[in-house]
C-alpha positions as CSV (number, residue, x, y, z in Angstrom):
1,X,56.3,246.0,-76.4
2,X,59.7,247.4,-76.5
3,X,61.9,250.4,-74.1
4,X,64.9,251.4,-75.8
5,X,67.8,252.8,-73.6
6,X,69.8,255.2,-74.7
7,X,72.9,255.7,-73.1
8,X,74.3,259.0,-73.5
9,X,77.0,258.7,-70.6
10,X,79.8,259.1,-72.2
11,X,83.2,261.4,-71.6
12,X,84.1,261.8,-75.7
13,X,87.6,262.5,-74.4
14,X,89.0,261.5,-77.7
15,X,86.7,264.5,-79.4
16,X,87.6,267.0,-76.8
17,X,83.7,267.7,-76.8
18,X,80.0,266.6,-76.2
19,X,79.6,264.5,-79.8
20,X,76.1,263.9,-79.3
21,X,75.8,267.7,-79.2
22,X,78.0,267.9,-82.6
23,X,75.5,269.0,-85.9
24,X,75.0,266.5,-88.4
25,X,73.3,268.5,-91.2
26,X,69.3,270.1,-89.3
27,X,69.7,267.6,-86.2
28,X,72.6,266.3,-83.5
29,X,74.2,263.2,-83.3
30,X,72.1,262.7,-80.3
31,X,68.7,263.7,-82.4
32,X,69.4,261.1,-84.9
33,X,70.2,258.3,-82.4
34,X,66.4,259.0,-80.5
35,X,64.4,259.6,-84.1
36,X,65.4,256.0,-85.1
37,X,63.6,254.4,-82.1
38,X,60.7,257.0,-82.2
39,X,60.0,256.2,-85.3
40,X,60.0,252.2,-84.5
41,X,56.3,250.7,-84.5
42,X,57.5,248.2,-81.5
43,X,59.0,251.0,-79.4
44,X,56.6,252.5,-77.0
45,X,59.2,254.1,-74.8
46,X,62.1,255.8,-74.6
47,X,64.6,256.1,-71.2
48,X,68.0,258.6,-71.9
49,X,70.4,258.3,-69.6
50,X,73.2,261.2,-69.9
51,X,75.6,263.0,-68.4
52,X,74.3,264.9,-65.7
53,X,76.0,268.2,-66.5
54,X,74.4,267.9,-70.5
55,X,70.9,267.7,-69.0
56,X,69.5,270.4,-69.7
57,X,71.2,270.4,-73.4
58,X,69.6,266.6,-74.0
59,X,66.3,268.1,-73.0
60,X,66.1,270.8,-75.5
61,X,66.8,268.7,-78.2
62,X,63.9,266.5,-77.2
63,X,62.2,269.4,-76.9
64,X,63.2,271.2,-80.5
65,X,62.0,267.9,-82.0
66,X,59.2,267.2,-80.6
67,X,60.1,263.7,-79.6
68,X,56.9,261.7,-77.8
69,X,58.5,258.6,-76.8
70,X,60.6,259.7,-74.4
71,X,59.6,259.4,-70.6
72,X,62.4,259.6,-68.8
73,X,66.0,261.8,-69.1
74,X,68.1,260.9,-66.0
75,X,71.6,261.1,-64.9
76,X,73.7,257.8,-65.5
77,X,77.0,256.3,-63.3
78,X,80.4,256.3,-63.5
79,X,80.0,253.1,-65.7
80,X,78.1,252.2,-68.6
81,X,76.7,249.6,-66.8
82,X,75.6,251.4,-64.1
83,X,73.9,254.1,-66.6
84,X,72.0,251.0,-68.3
85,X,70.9,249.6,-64.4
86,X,69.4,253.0,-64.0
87,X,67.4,253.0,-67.1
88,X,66.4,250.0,-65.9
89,X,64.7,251.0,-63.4
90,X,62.9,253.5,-65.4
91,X,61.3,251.6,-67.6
92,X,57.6,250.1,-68.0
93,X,57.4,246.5,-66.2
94,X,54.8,245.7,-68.8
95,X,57.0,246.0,-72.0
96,X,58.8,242.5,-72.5
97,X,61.8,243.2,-74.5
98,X,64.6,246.0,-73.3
99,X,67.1,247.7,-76.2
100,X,70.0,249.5,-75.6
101,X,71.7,251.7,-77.6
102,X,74.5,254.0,-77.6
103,X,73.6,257.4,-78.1
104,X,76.9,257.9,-80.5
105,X,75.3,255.9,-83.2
106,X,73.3,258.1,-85.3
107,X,73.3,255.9,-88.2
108,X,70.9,253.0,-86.9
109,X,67.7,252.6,-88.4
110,X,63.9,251.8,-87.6
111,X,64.3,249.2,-89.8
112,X,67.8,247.4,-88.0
113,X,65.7,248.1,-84.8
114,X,62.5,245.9,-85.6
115,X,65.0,243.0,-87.5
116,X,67.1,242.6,-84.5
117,X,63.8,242.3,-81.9
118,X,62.1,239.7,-84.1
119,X,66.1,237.9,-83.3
120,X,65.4,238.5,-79.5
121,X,61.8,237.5,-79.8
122,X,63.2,234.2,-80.8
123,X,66.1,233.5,-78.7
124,X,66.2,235.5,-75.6
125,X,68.8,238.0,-77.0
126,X,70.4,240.1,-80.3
127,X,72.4,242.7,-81.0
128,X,73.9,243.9,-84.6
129,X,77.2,243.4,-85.5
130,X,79.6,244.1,-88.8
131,X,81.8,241.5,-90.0
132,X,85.6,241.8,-89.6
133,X,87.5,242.1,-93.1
134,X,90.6,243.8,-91.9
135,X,93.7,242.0,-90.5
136,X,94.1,241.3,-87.0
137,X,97.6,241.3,-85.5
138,X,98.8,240.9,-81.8
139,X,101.7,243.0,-80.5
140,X,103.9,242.7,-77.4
141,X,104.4,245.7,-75.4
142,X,106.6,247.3,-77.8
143,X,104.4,246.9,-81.0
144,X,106.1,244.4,-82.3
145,X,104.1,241.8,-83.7
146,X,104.3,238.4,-82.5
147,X,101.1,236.6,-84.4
148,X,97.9,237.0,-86.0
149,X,94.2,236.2,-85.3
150,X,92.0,234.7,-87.6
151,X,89.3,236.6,-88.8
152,X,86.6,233.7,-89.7
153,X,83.6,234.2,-87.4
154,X,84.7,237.2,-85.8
155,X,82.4,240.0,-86.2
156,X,82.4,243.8,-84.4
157,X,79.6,244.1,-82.0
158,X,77.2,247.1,-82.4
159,X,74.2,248.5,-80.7
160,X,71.5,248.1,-80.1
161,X,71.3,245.1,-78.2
162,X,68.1,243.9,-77.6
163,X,67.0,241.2,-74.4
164,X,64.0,240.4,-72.8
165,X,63.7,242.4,-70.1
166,X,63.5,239.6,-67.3
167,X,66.7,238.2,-69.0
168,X,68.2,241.3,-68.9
169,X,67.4,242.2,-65.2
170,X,68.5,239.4,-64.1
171,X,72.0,239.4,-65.9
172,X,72.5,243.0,-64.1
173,X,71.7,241.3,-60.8
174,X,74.5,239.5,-60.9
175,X,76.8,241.7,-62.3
176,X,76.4,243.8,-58.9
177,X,76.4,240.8,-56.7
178,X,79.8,239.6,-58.3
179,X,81.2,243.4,-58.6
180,X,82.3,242.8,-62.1
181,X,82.6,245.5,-64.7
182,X,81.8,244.6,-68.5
183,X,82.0,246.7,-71.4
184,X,78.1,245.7,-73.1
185,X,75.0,243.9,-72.0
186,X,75.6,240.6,-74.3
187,X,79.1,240.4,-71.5
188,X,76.5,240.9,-69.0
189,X,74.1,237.8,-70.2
190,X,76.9,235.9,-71.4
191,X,77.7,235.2,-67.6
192,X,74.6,233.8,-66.9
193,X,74.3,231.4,-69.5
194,X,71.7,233.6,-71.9
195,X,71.8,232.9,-75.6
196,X,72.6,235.8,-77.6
197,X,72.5,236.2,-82.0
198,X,73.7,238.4,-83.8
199,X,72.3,240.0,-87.0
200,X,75.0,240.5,-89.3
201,X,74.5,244.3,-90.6
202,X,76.1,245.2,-93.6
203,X,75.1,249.0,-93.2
204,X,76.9,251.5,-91.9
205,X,76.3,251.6,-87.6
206,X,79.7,253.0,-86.7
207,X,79.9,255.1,-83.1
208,X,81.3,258.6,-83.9
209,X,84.9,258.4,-81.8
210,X,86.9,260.9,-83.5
211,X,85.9,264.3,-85.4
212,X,86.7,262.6,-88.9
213,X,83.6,260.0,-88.2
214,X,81.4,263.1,-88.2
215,X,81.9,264.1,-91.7
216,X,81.4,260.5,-92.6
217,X,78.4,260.2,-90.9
218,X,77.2,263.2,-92.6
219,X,77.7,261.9,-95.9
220,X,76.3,259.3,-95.5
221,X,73.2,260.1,-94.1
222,X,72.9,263.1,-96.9
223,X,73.0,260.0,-99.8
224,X,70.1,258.2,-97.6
């Protein structure tokens, strides 16, 4: 029913290493991003697309825990979206629904997985997202601050976003006919007029940016 994409692409320039290498407690940032979709009852595949240079290092991690779901480990691009295209094309025509997630999330759970298909199954389109509670400020070029932004109905998008996989497909289409760069896949089927919902998630999803998120993470998934 559903291929999950994990993209594992990333430079983690701001951690001056591989985080999805990094231990959190027995497994890897990247381990606990895969168990939570091979452990999904609607997931029947998995596609990771990394780094070409980690390769080899994703592979033994598949291999040290004995994931089944995934079928394919291939290089991704320069860009996120061309990492996600090429999962794309990897996956099984006969699943409907696509997810893609960011490897760097090792918090997500089975659970957030199957509530934000049944969203998609509905609508086309889902992804999870946390509300904004802090305050938002712009700042001219020196810092200075010149206004604020109201907070009501904002909200933080996170992954994974799940689409059907025609819907999908055909929002990546068009993001290489128009040469456009976008920063997720809800940008992507935004421009072509697909409905998207969000789940509001209330649970901890953050992606591990800096060395301090990894202790956090750790924490929290010890109290779990």
């Amino acid at each position: 029913m559903l291929t999950a994409i994990i993209v594992a692409g990333g430079s983690s320039q701001r951690m001056g290493f591989d985080k999805l290498l990094a231990p959190l407690g027995e497994k890897t940032v990247l381990a606990y991003s895969i168990a939570a979709f091979e452990q999904a009852d609607s997931v029947t595949e998995i596609v990771l697309v990394g780094r070409e240079d980690r390769l080899s290092e994703y592979e033994q991690i598949i291999g040290a825990q004995s994931f089944q779901k995934v079928v394919a480990l291939i290089p991704g691009g320069a860009r996120r979206q061309d990492s996600v295209r090429a999962g794309l094309e990897q996956i099984n025509s006969a699943n409907e629904f696509v997810a893609v997630h960011d490897a760097a999330r090792p918090l997500v759970r089975p659970e957030l997985v199957e509530r934000i298909l049944q969203l998609a199954q509905r609508n086309g389109g889902a992804a999870s997202a946390s509300p904004i509670i802090d305050t938002l400020k712009r700042v001219d070029a020196d810092f200075a601050v010149i206004g604020g932004v109201e907070r009501t109905h904002l909200y933080a998008v996170e992954t994974p976003q799940i689409f059907r996989r025609d819907l999908l497909e055909k929002a990546y289409v068009a993001l290489v006919d128009s040469a456009l760069e976008v920063t997720d896949e809800i940008s992507a089927v935004e421009r072509i007029g697909g409905k998207v919902t969000l789940l509001p998630n209330d649970e901890p999803n953050f992606k591990i940016t800096y060395p301090a998120d990894l202790a956090l993470a750790e924490f929290i998934l010890t109290r779990r």
